[in-house]
LOVEXKOL-654854 format. One record per residue (C-alpha): x, y, z; residue in one letter; residue number from 1; chain. Coordinates in nm, 2 decimals. Last residue first. Example, Ala and Ser with C-alpha at 12.3 -4.5 7.8 and 13.67 -1.06 7.14 Angstrom:
<torlos>
<torlo><east>1.37</east><north>-0.11</north><up>0.71</up><resn>s</resn><resi>2</resi><chain>A</chain></torlo>
<torlo><east>1.23</east><north>-0.45</north><up>0.78</up><resn>a</resn><resi>1</resi><chain>A</chain></torlo>
</torlos>
This chain:
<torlos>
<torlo><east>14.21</east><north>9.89</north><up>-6.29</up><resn>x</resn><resi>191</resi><chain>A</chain></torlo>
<torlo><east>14.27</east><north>10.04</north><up>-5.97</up><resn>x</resn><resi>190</resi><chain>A</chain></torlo>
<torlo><east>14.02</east><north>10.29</north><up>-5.92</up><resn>x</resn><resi>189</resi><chain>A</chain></torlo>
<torlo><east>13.72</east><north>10.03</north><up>-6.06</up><resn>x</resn><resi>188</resi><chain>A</chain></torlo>
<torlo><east>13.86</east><north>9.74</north><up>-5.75</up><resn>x</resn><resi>187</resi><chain>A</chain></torlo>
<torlo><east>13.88</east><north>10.09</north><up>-5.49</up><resn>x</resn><resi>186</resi><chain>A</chain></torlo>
<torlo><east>13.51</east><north>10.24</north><up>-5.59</up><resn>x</resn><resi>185</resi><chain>A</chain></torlo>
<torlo><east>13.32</east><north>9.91</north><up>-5.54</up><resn>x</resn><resi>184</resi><chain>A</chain></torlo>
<torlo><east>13.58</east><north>9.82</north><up>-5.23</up><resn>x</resn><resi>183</resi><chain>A</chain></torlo>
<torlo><east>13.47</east><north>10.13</north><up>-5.06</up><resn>x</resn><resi>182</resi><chain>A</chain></torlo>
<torlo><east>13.09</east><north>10.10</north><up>-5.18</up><resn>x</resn><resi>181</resi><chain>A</chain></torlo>
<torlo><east>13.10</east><north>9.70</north><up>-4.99</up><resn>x</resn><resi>180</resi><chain>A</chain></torlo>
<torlo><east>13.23</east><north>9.83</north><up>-4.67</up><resn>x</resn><resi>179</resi><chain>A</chain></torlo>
<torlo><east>13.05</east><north>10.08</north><up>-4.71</up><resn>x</resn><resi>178</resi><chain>A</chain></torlo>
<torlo><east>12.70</east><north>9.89</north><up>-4.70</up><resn>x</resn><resi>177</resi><chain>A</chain></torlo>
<torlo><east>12.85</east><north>9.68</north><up>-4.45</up><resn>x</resn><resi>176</resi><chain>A</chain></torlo>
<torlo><east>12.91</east><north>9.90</north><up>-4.17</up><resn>x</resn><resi>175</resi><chain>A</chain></torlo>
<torlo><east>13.23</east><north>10.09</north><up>-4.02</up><resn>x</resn><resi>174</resi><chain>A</chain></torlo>
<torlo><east>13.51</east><north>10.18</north><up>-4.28</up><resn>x</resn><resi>173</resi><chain>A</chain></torlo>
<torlo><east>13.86</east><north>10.19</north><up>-4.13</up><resn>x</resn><resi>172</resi><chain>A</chain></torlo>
<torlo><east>13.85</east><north>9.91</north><up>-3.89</up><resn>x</resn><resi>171</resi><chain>A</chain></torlo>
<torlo><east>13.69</east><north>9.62</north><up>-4.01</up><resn>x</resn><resi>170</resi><chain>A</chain></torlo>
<torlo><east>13.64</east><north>9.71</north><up>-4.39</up><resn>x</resn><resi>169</resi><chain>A</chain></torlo>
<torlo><east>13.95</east><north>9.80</north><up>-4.43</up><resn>x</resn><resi>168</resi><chain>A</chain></torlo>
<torlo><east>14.15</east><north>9.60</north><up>-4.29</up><resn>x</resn><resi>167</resi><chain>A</chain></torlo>
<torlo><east>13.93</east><north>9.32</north><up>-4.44</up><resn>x</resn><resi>166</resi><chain>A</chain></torlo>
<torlo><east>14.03</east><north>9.44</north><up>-4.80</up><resn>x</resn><resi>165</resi><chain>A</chain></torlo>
<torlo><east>14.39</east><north>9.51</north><up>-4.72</up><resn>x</resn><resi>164</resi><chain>A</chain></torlo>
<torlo><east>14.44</east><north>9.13</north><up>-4.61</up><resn>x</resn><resi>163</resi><chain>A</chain></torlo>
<torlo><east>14.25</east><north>8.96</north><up>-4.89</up><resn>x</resn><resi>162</resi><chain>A</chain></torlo>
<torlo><east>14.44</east><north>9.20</north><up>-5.14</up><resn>x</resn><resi>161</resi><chain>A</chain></torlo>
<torlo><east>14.76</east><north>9.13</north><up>-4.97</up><resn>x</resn><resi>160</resi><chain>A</chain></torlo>
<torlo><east>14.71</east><north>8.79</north><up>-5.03</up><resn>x</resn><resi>159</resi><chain>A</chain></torlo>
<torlo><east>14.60</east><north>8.75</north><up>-5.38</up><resn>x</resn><resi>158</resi><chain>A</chain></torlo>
<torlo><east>14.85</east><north>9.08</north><up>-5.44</up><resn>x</resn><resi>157</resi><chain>A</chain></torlo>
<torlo><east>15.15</east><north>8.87</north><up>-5.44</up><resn>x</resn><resi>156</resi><chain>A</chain></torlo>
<torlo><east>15.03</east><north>8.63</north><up>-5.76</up><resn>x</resn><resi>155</resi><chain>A</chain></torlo>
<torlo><east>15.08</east><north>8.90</north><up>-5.99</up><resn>x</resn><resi>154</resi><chain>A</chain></torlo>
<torlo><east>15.48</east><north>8.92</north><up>-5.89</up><resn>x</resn><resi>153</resi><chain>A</chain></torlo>
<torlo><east>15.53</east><north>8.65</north><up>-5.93</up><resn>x</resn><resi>152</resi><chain>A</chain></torlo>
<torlo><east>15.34</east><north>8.61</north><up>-6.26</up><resn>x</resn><resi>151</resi><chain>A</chain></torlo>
<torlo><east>15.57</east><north>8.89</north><up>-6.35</up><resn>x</resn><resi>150</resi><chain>A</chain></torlo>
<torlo><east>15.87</east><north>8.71</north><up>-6.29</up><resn>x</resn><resi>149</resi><chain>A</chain></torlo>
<torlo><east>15.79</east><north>8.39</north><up>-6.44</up><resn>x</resn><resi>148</resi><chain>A</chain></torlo>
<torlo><east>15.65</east><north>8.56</north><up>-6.74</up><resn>x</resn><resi>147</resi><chain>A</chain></torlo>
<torlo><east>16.00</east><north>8.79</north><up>-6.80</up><resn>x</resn><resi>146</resi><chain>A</chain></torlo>
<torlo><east>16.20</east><north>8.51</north><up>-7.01</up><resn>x</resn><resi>145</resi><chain>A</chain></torlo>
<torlo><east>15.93</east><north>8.45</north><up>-7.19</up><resn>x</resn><resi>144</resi><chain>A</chain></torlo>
<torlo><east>15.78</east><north>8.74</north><up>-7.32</up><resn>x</resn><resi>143</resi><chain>A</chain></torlo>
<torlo><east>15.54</east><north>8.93</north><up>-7.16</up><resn>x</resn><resi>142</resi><chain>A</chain></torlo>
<torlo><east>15.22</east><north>9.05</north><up>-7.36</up><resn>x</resn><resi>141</resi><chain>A</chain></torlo>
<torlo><east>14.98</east><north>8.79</north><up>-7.46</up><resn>x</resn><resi>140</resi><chain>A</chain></torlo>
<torlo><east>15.13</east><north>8.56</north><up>-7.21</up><resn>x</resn><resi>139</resi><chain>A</chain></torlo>
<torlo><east>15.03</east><north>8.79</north><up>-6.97</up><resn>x</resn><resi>138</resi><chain>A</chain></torlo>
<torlo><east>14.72</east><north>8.97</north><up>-7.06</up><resn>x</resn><resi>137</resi><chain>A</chain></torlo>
<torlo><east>14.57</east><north>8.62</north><up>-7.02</up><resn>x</resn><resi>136</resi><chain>A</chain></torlo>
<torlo><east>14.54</east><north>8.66</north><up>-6.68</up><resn>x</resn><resi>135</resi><chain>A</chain></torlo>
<torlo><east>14.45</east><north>9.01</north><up>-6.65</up><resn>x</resn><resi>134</resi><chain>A</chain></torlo>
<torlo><east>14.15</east><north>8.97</north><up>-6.86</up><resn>x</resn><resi>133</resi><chain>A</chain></torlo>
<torlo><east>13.99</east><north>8.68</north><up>-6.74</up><resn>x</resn><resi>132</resi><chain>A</chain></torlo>
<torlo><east>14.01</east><north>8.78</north><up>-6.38</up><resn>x</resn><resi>131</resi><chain>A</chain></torlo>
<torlo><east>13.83</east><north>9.09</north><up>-6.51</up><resn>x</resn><resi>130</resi><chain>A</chain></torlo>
<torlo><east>13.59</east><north>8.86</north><up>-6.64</up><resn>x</resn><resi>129</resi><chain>A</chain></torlo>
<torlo><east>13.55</east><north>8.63</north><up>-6.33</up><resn>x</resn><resi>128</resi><chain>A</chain></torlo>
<torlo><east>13.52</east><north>9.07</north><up>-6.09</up><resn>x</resn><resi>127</resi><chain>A</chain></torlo>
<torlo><east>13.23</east><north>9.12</north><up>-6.32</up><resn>x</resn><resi>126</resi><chain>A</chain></torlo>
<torlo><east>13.03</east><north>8.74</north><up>-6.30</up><resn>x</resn><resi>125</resi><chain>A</chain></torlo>
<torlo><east>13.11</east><north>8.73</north><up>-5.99</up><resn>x</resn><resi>124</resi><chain>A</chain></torlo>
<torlo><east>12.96</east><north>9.12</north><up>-5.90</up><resn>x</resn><resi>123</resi><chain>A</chain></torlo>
<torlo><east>12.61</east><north>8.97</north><up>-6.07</up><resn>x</resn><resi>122</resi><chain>A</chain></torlo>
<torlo><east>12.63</east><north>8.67</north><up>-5.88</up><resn>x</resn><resi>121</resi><chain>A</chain></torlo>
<torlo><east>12.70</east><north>8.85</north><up>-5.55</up><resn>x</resn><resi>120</resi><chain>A</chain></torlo>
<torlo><east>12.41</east><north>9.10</north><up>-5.61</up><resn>x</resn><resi>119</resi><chain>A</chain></torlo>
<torlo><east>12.13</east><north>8.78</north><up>-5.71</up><resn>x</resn><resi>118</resi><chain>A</chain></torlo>
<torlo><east>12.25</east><north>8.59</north><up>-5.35</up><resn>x</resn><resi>117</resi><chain>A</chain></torlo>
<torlo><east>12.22</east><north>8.95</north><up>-5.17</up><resn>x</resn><resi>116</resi><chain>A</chain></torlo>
<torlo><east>11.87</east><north>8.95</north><up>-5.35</up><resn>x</resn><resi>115</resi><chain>A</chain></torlo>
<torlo><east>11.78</east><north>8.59</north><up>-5.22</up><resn>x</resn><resi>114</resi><chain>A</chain></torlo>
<torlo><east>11.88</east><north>8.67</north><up>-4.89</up><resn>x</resn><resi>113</resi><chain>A</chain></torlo>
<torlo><east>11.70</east><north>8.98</north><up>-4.90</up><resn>x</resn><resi>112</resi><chain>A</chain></torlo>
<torlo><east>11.77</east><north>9.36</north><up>-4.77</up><resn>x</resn><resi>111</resi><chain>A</chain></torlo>
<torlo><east>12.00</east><north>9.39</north><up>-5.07</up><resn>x</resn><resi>110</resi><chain>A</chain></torlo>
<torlo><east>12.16</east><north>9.76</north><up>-5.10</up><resn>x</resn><resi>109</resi><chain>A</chain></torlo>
<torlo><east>12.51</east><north>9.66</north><up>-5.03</up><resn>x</resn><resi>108</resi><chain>A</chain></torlo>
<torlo><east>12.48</east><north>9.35</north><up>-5.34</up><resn>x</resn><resi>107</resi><chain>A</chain></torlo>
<torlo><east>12.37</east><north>9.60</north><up>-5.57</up><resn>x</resn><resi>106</resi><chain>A</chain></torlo>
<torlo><east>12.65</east><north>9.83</north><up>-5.48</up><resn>x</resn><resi>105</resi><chain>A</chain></torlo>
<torlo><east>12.88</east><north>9.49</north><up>-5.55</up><resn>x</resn><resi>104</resi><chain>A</chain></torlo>
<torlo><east>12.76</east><north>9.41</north><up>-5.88</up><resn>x</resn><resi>103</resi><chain>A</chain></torlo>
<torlo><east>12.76</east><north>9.78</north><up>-6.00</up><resn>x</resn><resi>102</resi><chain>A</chain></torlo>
<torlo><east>13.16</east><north>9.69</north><up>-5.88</up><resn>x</resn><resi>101</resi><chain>A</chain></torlo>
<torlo><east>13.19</east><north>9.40</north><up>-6.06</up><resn>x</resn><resi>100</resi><chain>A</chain></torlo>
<torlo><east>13.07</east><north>9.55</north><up>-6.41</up><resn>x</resn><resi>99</resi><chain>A</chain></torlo>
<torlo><east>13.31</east><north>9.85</north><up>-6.36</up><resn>x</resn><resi>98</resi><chain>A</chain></torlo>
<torlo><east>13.56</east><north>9.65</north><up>-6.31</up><resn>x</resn><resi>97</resi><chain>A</chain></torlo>
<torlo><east>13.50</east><north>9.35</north><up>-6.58</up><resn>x</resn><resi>96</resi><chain>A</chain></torlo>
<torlo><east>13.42</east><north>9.64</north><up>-6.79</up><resn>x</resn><resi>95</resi><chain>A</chain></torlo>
<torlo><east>13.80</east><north>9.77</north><up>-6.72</up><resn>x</resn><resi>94</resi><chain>A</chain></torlo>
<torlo><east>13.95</east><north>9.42</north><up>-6.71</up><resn>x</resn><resi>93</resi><chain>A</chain></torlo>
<torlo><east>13.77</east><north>9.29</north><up>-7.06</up><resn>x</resn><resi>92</resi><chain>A</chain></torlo>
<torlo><east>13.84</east><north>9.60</north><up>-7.21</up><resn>x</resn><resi>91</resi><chain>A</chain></torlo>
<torlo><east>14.24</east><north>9.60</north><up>-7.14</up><resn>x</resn><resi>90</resi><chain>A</chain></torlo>
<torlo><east>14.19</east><north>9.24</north><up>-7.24</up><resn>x</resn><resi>89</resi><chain>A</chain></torlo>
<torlo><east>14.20</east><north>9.22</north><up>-7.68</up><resn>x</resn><resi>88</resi><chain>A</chain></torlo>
<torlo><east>14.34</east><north>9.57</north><up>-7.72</up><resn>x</resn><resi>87</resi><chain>A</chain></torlo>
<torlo><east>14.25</east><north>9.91</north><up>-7.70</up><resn>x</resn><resi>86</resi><chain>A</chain></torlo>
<torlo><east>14.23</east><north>10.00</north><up>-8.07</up><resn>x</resn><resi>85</resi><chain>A</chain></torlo>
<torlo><east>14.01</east><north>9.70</north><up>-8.12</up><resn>x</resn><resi>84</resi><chain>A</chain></torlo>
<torlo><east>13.95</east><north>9.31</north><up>-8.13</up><resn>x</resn><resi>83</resi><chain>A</chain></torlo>
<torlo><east>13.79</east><north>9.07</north><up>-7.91</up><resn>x</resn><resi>82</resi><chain>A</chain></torlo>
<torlo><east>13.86</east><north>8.71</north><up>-7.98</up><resn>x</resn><resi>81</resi><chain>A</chain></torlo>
<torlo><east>14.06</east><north>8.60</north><up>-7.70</up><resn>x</resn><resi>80</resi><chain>A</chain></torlo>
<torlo><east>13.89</east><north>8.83</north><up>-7.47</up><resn>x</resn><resi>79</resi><chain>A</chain></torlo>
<torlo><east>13.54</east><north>8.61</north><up>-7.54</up><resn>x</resn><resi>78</resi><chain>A</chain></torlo>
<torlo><east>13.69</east><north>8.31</north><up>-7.51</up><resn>x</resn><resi>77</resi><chain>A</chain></torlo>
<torlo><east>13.81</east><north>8.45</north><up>-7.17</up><resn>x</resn><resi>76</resi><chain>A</chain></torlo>
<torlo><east>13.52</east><north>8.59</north><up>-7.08</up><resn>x</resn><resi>75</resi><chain>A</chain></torlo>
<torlo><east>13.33</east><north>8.25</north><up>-7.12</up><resn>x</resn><resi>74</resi><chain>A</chain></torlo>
<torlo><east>13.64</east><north>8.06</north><up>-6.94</up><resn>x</resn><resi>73</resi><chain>A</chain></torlo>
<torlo><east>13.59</east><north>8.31</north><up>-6.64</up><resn>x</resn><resi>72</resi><chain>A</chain></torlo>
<torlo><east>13.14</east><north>8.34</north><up>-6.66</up><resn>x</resn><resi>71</resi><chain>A</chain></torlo>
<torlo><east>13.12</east><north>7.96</north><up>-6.63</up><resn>x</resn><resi>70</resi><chain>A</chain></torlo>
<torlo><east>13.31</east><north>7.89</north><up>-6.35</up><resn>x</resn><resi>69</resi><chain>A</chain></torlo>
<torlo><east>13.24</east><north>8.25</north><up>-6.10</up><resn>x</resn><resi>68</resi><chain>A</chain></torlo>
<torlo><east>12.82</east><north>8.18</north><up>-6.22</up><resn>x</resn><resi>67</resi><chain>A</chain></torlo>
<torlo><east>12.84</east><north>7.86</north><up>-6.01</up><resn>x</resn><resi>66</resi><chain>A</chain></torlo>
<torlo><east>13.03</east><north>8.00</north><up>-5.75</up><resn>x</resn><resi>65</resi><chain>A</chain></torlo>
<torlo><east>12.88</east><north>8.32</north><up>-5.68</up><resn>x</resn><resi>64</resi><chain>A</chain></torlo>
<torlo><east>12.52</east><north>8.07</north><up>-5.66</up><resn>x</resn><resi>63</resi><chain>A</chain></torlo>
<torlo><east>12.76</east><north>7.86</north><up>-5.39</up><resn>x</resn><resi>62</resi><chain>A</chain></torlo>
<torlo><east>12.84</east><north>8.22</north><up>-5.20</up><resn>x</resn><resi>61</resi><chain>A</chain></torlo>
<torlo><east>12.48</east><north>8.28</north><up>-5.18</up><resn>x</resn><resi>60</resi><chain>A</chain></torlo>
<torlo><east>12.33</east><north>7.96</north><up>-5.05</up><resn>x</resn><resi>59</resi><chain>A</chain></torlo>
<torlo><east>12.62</east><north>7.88</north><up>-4.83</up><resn>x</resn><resi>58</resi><chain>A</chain></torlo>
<torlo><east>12.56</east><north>8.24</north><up>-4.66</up><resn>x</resn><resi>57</resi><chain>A</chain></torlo>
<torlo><east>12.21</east><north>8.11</north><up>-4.66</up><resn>x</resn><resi>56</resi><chain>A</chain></torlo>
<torlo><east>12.28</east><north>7.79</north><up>-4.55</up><resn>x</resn><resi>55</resi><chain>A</chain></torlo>
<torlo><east>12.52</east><north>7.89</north><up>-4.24</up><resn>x</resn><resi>54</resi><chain>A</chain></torlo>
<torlo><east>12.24</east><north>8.16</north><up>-4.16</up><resn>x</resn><resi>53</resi><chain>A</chain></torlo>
<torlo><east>11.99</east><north>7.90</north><up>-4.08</up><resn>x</resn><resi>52</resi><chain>A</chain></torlo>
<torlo><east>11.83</east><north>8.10</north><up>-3.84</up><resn>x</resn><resi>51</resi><chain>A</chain></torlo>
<torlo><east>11.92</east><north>8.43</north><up>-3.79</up><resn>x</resn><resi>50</resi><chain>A</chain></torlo>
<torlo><east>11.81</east><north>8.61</north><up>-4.12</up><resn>x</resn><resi>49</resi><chain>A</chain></torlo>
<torlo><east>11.89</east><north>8.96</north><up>-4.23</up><resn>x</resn><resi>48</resi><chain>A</chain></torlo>
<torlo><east>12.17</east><north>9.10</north><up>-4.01</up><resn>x</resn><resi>47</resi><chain>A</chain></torlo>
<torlo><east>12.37</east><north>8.76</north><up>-4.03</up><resn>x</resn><resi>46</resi><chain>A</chain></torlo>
<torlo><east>12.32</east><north>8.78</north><up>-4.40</up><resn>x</resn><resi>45</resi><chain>A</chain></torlo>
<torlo><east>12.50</east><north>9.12</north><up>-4.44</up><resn>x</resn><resi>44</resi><chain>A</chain></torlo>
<torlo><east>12.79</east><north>9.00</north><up>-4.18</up><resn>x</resn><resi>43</resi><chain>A</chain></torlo>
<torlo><east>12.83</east><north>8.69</north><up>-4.39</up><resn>x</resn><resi>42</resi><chain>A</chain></torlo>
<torlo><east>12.88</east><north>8.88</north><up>-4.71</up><resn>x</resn><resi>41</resi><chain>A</chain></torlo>
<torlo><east>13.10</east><north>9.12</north><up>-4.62</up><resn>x</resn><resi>40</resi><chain>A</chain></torlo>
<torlo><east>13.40</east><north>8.93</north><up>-4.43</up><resn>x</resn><resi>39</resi><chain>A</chain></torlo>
<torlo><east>13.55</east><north>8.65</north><up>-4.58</up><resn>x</resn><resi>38</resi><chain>A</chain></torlo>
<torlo><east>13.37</east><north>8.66</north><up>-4.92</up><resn>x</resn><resi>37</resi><chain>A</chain></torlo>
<torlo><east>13.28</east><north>9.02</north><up>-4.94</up><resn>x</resn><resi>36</resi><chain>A</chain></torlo>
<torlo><east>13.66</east><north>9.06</north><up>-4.87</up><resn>x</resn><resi>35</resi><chain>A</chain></torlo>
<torlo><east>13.80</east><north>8.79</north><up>-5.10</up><resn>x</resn><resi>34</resi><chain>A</chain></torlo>
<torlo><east>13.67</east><north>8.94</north><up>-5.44</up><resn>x</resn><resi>33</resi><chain>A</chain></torlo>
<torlo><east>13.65</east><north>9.25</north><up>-5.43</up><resn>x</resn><resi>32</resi><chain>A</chain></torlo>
<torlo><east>14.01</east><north>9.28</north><up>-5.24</up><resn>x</resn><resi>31</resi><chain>A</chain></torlo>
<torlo><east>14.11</east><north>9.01</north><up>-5.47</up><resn>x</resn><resi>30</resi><chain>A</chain></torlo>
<torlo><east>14.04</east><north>9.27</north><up>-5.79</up><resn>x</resn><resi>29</resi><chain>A</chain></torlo>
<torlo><east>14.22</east><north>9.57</north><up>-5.65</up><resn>x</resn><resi>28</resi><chain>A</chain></torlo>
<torlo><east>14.51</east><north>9.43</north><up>-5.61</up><resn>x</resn><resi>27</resi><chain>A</chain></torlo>
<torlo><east>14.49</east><north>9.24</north><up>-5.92</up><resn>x</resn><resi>26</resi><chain>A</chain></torlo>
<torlo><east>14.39</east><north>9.62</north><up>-6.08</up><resn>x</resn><resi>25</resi><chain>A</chain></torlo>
<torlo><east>14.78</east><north>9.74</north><up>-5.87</up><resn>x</resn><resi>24</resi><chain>A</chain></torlo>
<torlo><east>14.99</east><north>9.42</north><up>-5.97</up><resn>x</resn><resi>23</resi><chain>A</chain></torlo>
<torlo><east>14.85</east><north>9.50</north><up>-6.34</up><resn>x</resn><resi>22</resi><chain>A</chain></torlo>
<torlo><east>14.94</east><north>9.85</north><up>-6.30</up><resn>x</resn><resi>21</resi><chain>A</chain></torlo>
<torlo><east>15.30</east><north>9.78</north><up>-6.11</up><resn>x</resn><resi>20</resi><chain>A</chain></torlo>
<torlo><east>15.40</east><north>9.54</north><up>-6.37</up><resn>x</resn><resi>19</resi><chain>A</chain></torlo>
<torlo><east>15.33</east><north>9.79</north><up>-6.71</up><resn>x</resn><resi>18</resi><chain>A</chain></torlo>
<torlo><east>15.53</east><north>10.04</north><up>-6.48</up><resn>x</resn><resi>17</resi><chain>A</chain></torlo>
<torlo><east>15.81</east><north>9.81</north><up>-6.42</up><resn>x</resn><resi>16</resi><chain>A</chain></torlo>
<torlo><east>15.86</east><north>9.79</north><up>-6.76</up><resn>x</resn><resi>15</resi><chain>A</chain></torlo>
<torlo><east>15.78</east><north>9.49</north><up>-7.03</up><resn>x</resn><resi>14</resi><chain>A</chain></torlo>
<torlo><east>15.99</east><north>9.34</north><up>-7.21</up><resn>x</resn><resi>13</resi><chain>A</chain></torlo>
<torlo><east>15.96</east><north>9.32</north><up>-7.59</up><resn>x</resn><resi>12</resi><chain>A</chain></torlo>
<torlo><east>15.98</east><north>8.99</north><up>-7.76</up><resn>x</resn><resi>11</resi><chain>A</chain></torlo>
<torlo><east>15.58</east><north>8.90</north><up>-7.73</up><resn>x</resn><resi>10</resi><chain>A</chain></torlo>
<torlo><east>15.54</east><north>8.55</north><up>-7.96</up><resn>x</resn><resi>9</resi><chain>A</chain></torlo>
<torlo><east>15.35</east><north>8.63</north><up>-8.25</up><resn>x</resn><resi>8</resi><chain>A</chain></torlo>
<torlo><east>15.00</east><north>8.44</north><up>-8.36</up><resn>x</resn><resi>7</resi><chain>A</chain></torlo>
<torlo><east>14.80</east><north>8.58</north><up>-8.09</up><resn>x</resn><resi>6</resi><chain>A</chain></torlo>
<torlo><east>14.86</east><north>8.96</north><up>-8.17</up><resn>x</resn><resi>5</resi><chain>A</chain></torlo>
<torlo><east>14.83</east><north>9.20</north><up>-7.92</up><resn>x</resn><resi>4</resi><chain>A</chain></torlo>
<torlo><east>15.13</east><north>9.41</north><up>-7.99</up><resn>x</resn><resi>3</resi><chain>A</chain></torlo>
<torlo><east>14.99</east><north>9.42</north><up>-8.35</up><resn>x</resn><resi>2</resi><chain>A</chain></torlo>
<torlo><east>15.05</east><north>9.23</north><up>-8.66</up><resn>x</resn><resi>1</resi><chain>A</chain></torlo>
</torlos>
């Protein structure tokens, strides 16, 4: 049985290394997430439409939605029965990255409504499987006695990634189509 395996309880404790990378790609993953949401988006469909920009913005973040609860459990069921040298999630999280952040250059190039709706979906369906993955890495990997700990710890970088992300995108990176490549690069950098 490996490290991975679903039948054995994880008895090995994890370091403070193994914490700080999967603090680091959550980090990284509510900044994609949260930013576009709170920030990104609206400014992107403010510039393209100015009346009845309420219902697009609605329009586009409810299509993120829809594809955000089936594309989680679907990667997850997926995770659960991927196999491989690299593990069961670590693939999940990376192509869940990488898939996220095409999602969002896609989204920074739109000069549509409907194609900012299409780039949004496409970076939910990413950023839900990389969700996927770095839940379920935990009770695959920490054992009991840690989980409360790390999930803790996990759960810290929902805010700060919410709070980094506009940071950035308000006063270090000017524009919308950086603001959306900057958070591309950073949610891939840190997974």
């Amino acid at each position: 049985m490996t490290l991975d395996d679903p039948r054995t309880e994880p008895r090995r404790r994890v370091g403070g290394g193994w914490i700080g990378g999967l603090v680091l790609a959550n980090l990284g993953l509510y900044m994609a997430f949260l930013t576009p949401i709170q920030v990104l988006l609206a400014q992107q469909i403010d510039a393209l439409t100015s009346s009845g920009k309420e219902v697009a913005l609605g329009w586009a973040t409810g299509a993120g939605a829809l594809v955000a609860v089936i594309a989680n459990p679907v990667a997850g069921a997926l995770s659960d029965r991927t196999a491989g040298r690299f593990g069961r999630r670590h693939p999940w999280i990376l192509g869940g990255a990488l898939v996220g952040a095409v999602g969002l250059v896609v989204t920074a190039a739109q000069t549509t409504v409907v194609g900012v709706a299409l780039g949004w979906c496409l970076a939910q369906l990413g950023l839900n499987a990389m969700l996927a993955g770095t839940n379920a890495v935990v009770p695959d990997q920490v054992p009991v006695r840690q989980r409360a700990a790390v999930s803790g710890f996990i759960g810290i970088p929902q805010t700060l990634g919410l709070v980094f992300g506009v940071l950035l995108v308000s006063v270090a990176v000017t524009g919308t189509g950086p603001g959306y490549l900057v958070l591309a690069g950073l949610v891939v950098l840190c997974a």
